[in-house]
N, C-alpha and C positions, 0 to 999 in steps of 0.2 A: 708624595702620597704615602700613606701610610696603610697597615692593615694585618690587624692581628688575628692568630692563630686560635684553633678551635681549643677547646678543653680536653680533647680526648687525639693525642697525634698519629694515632695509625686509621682512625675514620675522620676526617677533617670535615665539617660543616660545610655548606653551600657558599658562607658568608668568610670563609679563611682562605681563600682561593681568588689571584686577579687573574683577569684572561687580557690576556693582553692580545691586540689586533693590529698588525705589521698593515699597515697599507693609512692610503690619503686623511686625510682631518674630514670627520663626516660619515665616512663612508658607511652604510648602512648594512651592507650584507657583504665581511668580505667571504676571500676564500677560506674555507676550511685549516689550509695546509699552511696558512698565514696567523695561525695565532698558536699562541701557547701558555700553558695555565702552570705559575706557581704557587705550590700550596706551601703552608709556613711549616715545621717539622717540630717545634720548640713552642710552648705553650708560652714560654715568655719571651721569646719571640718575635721582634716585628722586621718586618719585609719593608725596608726603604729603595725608592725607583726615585733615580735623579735622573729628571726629562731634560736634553737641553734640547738646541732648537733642530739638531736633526737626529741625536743619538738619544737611549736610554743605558744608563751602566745601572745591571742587575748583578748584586752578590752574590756569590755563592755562597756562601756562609752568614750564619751571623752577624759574623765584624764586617762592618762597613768596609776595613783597608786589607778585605783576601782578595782573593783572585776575581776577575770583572771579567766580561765578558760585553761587548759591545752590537748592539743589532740598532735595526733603520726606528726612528722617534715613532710611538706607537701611539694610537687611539686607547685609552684605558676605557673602559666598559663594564658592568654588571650583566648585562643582557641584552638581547641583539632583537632587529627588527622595528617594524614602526611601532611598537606595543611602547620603546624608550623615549619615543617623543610625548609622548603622554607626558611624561615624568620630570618636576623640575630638579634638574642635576643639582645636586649639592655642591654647597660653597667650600670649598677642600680648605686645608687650613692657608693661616697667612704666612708667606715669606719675606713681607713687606719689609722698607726699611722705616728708622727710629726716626719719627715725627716728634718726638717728645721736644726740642728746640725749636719748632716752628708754634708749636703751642705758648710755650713758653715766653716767645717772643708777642704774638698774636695776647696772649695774657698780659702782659706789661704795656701794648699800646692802650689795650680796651682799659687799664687800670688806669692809665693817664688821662685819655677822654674821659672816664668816669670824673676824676679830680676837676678837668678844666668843664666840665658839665655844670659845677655847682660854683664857677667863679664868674661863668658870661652873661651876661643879661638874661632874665627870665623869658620864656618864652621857646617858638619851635626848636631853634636849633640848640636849646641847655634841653631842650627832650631827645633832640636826637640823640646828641653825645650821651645821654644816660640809656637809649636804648639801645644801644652798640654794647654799651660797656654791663646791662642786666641780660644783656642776649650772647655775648661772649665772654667776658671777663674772670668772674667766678672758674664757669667751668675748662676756659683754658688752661687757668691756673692750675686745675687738677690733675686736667690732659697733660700736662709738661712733666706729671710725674708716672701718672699710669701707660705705659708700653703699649698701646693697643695694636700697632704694626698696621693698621687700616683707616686710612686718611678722611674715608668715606665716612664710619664707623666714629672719628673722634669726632670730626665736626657735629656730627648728632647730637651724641654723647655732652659735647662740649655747651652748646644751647641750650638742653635739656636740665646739663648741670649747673648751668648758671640761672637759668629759670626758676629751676628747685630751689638753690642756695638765697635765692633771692625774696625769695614766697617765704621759706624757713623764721630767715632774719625778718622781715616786715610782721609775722604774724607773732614770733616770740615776743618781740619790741613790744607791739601793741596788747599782747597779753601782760607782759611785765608793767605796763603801763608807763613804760619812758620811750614813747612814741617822736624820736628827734630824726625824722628821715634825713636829713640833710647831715647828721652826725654819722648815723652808721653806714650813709652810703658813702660819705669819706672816709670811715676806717674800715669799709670794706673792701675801698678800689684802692689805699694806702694799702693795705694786708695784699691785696691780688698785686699792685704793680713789685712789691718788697720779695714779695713768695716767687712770682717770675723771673724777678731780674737774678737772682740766689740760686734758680734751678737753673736758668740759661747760663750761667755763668759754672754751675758743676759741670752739665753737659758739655758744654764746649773745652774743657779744661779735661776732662774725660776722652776726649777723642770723637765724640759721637761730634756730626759735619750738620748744618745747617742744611734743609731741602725746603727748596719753595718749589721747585719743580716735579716734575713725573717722574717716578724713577723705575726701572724694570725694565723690560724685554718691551720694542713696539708693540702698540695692540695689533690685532689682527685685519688690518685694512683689504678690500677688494674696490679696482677702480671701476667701475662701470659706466663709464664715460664722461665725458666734458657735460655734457647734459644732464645727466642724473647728479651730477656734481655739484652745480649750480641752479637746478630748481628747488630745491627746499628753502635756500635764500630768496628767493626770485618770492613762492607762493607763502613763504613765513613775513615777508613784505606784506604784499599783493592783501593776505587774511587781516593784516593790522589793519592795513591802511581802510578798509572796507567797511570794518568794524569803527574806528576810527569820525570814519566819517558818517556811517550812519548814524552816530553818536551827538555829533555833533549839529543834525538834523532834527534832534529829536527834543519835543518838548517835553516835562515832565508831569504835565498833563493831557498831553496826548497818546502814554500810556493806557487801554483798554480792559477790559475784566476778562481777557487772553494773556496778560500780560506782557511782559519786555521782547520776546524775542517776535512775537507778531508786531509789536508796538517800532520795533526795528526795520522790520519787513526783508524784502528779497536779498540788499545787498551785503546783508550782515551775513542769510541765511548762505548764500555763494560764496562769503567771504570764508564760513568756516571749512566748508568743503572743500576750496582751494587750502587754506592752512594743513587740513587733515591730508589732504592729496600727498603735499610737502613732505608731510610727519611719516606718510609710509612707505612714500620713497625712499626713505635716510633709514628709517627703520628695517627695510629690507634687503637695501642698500649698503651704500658703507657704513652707515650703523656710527659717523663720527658721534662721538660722548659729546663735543661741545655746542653741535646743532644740533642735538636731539634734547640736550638740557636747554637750550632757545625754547624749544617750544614748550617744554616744561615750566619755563616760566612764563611765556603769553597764555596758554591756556588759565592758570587760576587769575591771571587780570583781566581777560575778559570776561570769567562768570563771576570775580567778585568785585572788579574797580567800576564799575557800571554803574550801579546802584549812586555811590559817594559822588563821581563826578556827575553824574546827571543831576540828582538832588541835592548834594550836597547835606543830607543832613542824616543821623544815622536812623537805619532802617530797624521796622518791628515796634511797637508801640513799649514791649513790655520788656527793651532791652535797656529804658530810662528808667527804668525801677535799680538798675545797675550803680547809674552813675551818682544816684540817691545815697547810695552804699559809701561811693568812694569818698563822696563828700563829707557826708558822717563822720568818717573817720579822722578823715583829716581836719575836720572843725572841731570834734572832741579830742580827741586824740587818745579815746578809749572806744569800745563796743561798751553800750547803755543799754543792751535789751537782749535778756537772755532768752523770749520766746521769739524774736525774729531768725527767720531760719535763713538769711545772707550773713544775720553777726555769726549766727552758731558755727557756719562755716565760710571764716573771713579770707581764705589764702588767697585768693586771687584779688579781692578788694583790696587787702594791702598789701599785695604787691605793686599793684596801680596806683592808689594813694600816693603811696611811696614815690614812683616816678610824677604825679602828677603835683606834690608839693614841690617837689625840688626843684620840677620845670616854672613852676608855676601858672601852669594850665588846668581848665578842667577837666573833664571826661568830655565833654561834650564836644571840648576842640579838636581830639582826635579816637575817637570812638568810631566813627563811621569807616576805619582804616583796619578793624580789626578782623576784618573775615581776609581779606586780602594778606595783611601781615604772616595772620597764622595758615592759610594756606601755602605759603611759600613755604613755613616751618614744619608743619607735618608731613611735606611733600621729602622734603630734606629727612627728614625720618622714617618715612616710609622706605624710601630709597636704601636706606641705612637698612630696615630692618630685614625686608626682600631680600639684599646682598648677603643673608644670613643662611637662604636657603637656595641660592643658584649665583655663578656668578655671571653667567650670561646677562650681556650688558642691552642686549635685543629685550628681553625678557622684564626687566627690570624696568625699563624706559615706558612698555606700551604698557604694563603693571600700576607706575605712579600714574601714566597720562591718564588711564580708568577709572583711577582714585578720586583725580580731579575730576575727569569730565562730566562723572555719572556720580559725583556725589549731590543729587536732589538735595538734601537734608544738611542746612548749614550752619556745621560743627565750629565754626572760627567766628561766630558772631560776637559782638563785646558780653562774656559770658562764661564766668569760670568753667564751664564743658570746653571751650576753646584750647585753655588752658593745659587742662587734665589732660584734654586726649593727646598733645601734642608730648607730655608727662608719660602720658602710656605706652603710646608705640615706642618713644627712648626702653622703659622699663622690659617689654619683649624685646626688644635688642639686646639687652643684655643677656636676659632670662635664655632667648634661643642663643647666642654665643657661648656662653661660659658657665651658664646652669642645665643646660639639657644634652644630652647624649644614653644610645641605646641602652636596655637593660640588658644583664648577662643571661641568658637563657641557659644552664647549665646544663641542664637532662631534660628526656622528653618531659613538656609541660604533663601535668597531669588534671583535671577536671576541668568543668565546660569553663569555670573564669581561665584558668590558667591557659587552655588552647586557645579564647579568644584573644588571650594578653600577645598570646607567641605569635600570631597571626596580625595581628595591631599592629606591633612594630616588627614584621618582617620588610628584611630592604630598608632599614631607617639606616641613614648614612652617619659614620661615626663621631663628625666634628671634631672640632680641634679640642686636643690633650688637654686639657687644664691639671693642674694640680692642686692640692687644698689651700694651699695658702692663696690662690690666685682666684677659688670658687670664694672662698671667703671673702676679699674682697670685693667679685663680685656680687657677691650678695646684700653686703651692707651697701654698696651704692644702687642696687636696685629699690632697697628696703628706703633708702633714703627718697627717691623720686615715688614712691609708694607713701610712705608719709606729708610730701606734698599733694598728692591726690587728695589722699585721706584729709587733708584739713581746707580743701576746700571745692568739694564737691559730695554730695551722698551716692550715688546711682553706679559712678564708674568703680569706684574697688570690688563691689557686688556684682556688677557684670566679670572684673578683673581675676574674681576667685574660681568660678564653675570650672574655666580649663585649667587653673593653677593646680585646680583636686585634684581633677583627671589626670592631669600629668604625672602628680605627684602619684598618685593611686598604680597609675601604669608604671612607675619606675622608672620613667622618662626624668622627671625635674629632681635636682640633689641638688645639696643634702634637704634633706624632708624638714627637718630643724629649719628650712627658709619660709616654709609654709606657716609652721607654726608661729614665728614671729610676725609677719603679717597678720593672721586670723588676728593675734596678740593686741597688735598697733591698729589695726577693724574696731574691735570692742571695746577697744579701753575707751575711744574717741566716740564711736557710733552707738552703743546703749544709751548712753545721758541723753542722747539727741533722739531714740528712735520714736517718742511720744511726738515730737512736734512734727518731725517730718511726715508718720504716718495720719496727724491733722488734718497736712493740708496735701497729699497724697496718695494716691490709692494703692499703697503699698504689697496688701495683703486679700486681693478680691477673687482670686483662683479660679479666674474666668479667662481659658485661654483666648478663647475667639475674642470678646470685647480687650482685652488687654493687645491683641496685633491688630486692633483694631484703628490704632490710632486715637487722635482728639477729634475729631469728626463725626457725629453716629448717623448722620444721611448727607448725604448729595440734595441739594433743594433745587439748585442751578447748573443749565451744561456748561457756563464756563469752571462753575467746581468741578463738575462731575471730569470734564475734559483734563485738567489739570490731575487730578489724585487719579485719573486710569493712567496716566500716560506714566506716573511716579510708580502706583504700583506694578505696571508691565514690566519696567525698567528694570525694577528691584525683584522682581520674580524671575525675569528673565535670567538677571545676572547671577542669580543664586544657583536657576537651575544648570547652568553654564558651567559654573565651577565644579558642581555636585557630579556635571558629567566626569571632570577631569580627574576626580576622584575615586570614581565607578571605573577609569580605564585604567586606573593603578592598584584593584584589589589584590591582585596577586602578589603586591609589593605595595602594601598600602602603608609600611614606614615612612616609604617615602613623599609623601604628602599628609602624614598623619599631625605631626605638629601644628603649621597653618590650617588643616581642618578643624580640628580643635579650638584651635585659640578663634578661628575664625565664624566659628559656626556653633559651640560653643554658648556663646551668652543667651541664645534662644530660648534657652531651661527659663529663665528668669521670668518669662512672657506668663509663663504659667502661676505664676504668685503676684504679681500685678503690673500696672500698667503707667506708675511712676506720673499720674495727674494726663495723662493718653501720650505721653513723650517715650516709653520706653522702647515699642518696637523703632523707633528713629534712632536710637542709641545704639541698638542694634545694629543697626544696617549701617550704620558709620564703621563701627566697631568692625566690623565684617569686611568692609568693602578693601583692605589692603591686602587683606591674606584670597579675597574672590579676584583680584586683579592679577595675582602671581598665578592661580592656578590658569584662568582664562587667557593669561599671558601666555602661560608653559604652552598651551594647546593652542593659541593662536600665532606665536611666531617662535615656538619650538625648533622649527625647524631651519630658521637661518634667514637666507636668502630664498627671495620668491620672483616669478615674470610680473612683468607690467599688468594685465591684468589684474593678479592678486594684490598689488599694491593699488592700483583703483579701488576696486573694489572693497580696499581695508579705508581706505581715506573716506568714503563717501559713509561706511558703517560708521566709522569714529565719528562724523559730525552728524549723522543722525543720532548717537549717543550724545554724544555733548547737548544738543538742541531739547533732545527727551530730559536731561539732566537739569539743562536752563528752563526748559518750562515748569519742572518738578519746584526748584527753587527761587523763579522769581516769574511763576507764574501766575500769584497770587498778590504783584507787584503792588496796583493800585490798591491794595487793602494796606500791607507793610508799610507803604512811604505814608512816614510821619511831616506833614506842613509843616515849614517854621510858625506859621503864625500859632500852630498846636501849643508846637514849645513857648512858645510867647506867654500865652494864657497861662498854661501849666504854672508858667514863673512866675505868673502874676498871683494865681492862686494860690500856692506854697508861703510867698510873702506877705498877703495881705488877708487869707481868711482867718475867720477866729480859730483858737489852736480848740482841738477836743472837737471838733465838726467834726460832721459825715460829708467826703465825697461821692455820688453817686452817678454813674456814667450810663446813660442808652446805649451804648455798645461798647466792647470791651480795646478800642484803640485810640486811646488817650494815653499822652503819657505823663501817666502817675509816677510818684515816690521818686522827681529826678532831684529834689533839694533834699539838705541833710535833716531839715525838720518832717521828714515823711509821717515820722512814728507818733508823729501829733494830730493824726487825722485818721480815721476808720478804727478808732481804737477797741481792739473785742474780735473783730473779724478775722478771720485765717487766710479769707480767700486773697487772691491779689489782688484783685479789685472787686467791687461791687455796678455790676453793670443787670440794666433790666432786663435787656436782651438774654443774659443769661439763666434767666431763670424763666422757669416753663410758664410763669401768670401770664408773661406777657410777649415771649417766643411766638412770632409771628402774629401777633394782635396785638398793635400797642401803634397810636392816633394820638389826636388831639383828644377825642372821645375820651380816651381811657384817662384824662390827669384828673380825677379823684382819686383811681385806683391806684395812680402811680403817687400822688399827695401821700396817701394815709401808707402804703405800702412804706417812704421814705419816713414817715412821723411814727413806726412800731420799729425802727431802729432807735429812737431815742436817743440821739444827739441834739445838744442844746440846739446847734444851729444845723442847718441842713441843705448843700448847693446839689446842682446838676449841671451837667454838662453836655451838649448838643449840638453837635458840628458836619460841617459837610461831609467829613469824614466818616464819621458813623453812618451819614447814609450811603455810604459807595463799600461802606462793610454791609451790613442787610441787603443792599444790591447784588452782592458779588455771593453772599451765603442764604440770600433770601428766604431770610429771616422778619421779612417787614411790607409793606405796599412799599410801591412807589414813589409817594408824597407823605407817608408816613413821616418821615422828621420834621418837613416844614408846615404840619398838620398839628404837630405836639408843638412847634417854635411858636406857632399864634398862637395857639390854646394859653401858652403859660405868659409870654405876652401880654394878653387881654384877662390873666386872671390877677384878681387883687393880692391874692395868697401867696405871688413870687416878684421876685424885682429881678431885674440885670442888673449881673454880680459886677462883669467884667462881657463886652463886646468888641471881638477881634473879627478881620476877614474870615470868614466862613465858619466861624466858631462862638459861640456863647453862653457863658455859664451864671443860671439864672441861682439865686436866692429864695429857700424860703421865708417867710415872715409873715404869712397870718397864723391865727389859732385854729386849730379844728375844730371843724365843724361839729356842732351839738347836736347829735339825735334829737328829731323829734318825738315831744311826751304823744304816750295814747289815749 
């Protein structure tokens, strides 16, 4: 530990002084006569305390090698009482060992799969090998050179940086317009296997030893019986298998307009109870790392692998507008359309392209995989970023399991957001390790900014040393996953900036030069584009309440209304939760000031608009890792707990989880897209005339999934054109209405003109009641029995009619 001296040496500040506390690990109040305070004497100065596992050697001096003095291994402390369990303890720096040859090595296998990826037959397993080798590869290669000393911390880092590196390379290509994915991702996994085998080969020749193992001091274990040893496996079974099987009970239209987790019923609802029972037994328990990261990984399969295997096909109508994108690219093998706003911001579409040419698959064969995938990657990063601000491994564990359980709003769906955020929380990783640490407060602050600055970061813990040349670097590789945002998302660098100010403003973030280059690579990218996005989004409406208001402006139905209370209770709940843990650290609110910030933070934005009604959801994403560490600190701050409080934490966690699963897929029966949808869809893309109008009765069809999208609804911004959507015919619209709905489609003026009518859009008006009840198969005979439209295309439960008479001639007076 470390801990520098005040500016001024015969009055030393509150913050130059360790108190160090002679008695047990834990202990809360010891005696008085048990501790002792040294203050530093030397403004340059610092106090090093080498803890072993029962002694502390304290200098006297300066120099590390005078005279020592030896006493019983101490509690280190800032302040005493239950006021510290508030507070999540700071992550002191690393003394880890050099991982840089496991990277290195880990870099050169992912570079060879890469290479054998693009020599085995097309199909799953040439995608896997390539998503091994764009999910590791790259950023091993990096890791093998950069020291990071925290194993946790690379592996992030390392996904993050090959994600980036991989979006970078796909979108230059395709901007250059020498679009050969199968070229550059051989001379990129050639360059990654050539650059690893070169660093492994210095390191090892270097002296630095190979670690695949743990290495340090045991973690800190407590046995607490044969029993408590052994239930966490027993009830992490016991929740699968439950789950499992109620799965495999279930139709996928036997889902109801309650959706999935009713549609499961009791033995899912027990299963997760038992699961969470497990989870806080171990959590309060022996706290083992490798069965608490078990359940860290069932939790995000069972709220995101449910959906794909039940149905099988990917969820949301309007995430085939997606795979529309990937295909494009890969059939042109440029962007054609400078006012569509997926080309304006292509990085995630080729980076997919990318993987999906060389597998030779499409989107659609493995699309339905993407909330699950990127769940387990942000989860791994959150982990990372948390371990930034405590190293308590209790704290951490029930922090990511929050992340997951209670994230309603799903951030990992096939959808550059996926992408970015997983891109973001890497970027605060970095930002909170090697760019942020306290400002110097030299003399009494003076005016009310300056008092509240000094009070802001009082008690902010000092993090680890960096030096310039090591802030520089990290800066450029934050700048770097900053410019993968940037090209392919709008919403997230604008959420990214609000705390980036603040920090920079409070003298928290250095050097300020980081800031600026950011704002720099923002504008240079995001002016040319801000006309189209603010088209077809409501960017700039200054309506706070309508902007947190969501895409919803009434509840018509109580299975809606049931679903968006139980989302916003959750999310209210959990905000207020954390706001407390915040409120119990004022007196020393540094110490929670950064994750408040970054976490709570982008909420400024709500007030300038509402991002098409998606922004407050971006938000609460955005939020929810830095609300789980605080509600962590306060909920297992304190260690170990009796049985009791571990009941009682299992039974809360899977009422969270359940509130979480209804928030995100309790609008199930509207989301699950039919294959027979997709059918039509692809029958329409290939076979209608190009320059039509599509026009849909409600808005879950899935449009724009082939690469000729941009041949159809041409003039319109919107995503789609559905009637439902517009107020003529929101909640009034029959068989009755097709004149109105005739002429409404003939003052778009497309030569030709279909619609679209399926079961599916009525179990949407059912579920947002938006429509009667026979309203669709009321409008299916009207157009049926009218002369004016033919069937285009007649699939199970769906069919999309043609128009083809003239319109009708007013009659003369």
């Amino acid at each position: 530990m470390q801990q520098r001296s005040a500016e001024t040496p015969d009055q030393p500040a509150p913050d130059s002084t360790v108190r160090i506390v002679v008695g047990a690990a834990g202990e809360s109040f010891p005696a008085p006569d048990a501790t002792a305070v040294i203050s530093a004497v030397d403004k340059d100065a610092t106090t090093r305390l080498e803890v072993g596992d029962r002694t502390v050697k304290i200098p006297i001096g300066p120099d590390d090698s005078s005279e020592t003095r030896y006493m019983p291994a101490p509690v280190l402390t800032t302040t005493g009482g239950a006021a510290a369990l508030a507070e999540p303890a700071a992550a002191e720096p690393e003394t880890g060992a050099d991982h840089r040859p496991e990277f290195a090595l880990a870099g050169g296998i992912a570079g060879l799969l890469g290479l054998a990826g693009l020599f085995v037959p097309n199909g799953a397993f040439s995608l896997l090998l390539e998503l091994v080798f764009v999910l590791v590869g790259p950023g091993a290669a990096i890791l093998s050179i950069a020291n990071v000393r925290n194993r946790l911390v690379s592996w992030a880092l390392t996904v993050a940086g090959s994600i980036a590196v991989t979006t970078m390379l796909a979108v230059i290509t395709l901007w250059a317009q020498v679009w050969k994915p199968s070229l550059w991702v051989g001379v990129l996994a050639g360059v990654t296997v050539i650059g690893s085998i070169v660093q492994f080969a210095r390191l090892t020749s270097s002296g630095v030893p190979l670690i695949l193992g743990r290495v340090g001091k045991p973690r800190d274990t407590v046995d607490n019986g044969l029993v408590f040893g052994v239930l966490p496996f027993l009830t992490l079974v016991l929740g699968v298998g439950l789950w499992a099987l109620s799965l495999t009970q279930l139709n996928p239209d036997d889902v109801g307009l309650y959706g999935f987790s009713a549609a499961l019923g009791v033995p899912f609802i027990i299963g997760a109870v038992v699961l969470f029972i497990g989870f806080a037994v171990e959590l309060f328990g022996r706290a083992r790392p490798l069965v608490l990261v078990a359940h860290l990984i069932v939790v995000p399969i069972i709220m995101q692998a449910t959906v794909p295997l039940l149905d099988g096909t990917i969820e949301y109508a309007w995430t085939y507008k997606h795979i529309g994108v990937v295909d494009l690219i890969n059939a042109n093998g440029s962007l054609i359309s400078g006012s569509d706003i997926y080309q304006q911001w292509p990085g995630f579409f080729a980076a997919v392209a990318l993987l999906s040419h060389v597998s030779g698959l499409d989107g659609l064969s493995f699309a339905a995989w993407s909330s699950l995938t990127f769940a387990l990657i942000t989860s791994l990063m959150v982990a990372a970023l948390l371990r930034q601000f405590t190293k308590d491994r209790r704290i951490i564990a029930l922090a990511v399991l929050l992340f997951q359980a209670c994230m309603w709003v799903d951030i990992g769906y096939f959808s550059p957001q996926a992408m970015v955020f997983a891109l973001m929380l890497a970027f605060w990783v970095i930002v909170a390790r090697w760019l942020i640490s306290p400002p110097v407060i030299k003399a009494e602050p003076k005016g009310r900014i300056g008092r509240l600055r000094a009070w802001a970061v009082r008690g902010m813990p000092q993090g680890i040393e960096t030096d310039p040349r090591t802030r520089r670097f990290a800066a450029f590789g934050a700048a770097g996953l900053f410019a993968a945002i940037i090209v392919s998302h709008q919403l997230t660098p604008v959420l990214m900036m609000v705390p980036l100010f603040a920090l920079t403003i409070l003298g928290i973030l250095k050097p300020r030069v980081f800031l600026v280059g950011l704002v720099a690579i923002m504008l240079i990218f995001f002016v040319p584009r801000l006309g189209s996005v603010n088209s077809q989004y409501s960017l700039f409406s200054f309506d706070l309440l309508s902007n947190a208001s969501g895409n919803s402006a009434s509840w018509n139905t109580p299975e809606q209304e049931f679903s968006a209370t139980v989302s916003r209770a959750l999310a209210i709940g959990l905000w207020l939760a954390a706001l407390v843990a915040v409120f119990l650290t004022r007196k020393k609110l540094g110490r929670v000031l950064v994750p408040a910030l970054i976490g709570f933070l982008p909420m400024v934005t709500l007030v300038a608009g509402n991002y098409g009604g998606e922004a407050i959801y971006r938000v609460f994403a955005f939020s929810m890792p830095f609300v789980g560490l605080l509600i962590g600190v306060l909920w297992a701050g304190k260690g170990r707990r009796g049985v009791p409080a571990m009941l009682a934490s299992g039974v809360l966690l899977a009422v969270l989880m359940l509130a979480g699963l209804q928030g995100l897929q309790g609008q199930l029966m509207v989301h699950q897209v039919r294959a027979t949808d997709i059918e039509a869809a692809q029958f329409f893309y290939q076979h209608a005339e190009p320059g039509s109008g599509l026009v849909l009765v409600a808005p879950n069809f899935p449009t724009k999934l082939e690469a000729n999208y941009g041949d159809y609804n041409k003039g319109h911004v919107s995503v789609d054109i559905s009637l439902i959507g517009d107020p003529e015919f929101t909640g009034n619209i029959n068989g009755s209405r097709l004149p109105d709905i005739e002429q409404y489609i003939r003052n778009m003026n497309y030569p030709t003109n279909y619609l679209v009518v399926s079961d599916a859009m009525d179990d949407y008006t059912d579920y947002f009641g938006t429509a009667d009840d026979n309203a669709m198969q009321s409008l299916n005979d009207a157009l049926r029995a009218s002369s004016n439209w033919q069937v285009f295309y007649q699939g199970p439960g769906v069919q999309i009619f043609k128009l083809v008479g003239t319109a009708a001639t007013p009659a003369a007076n």
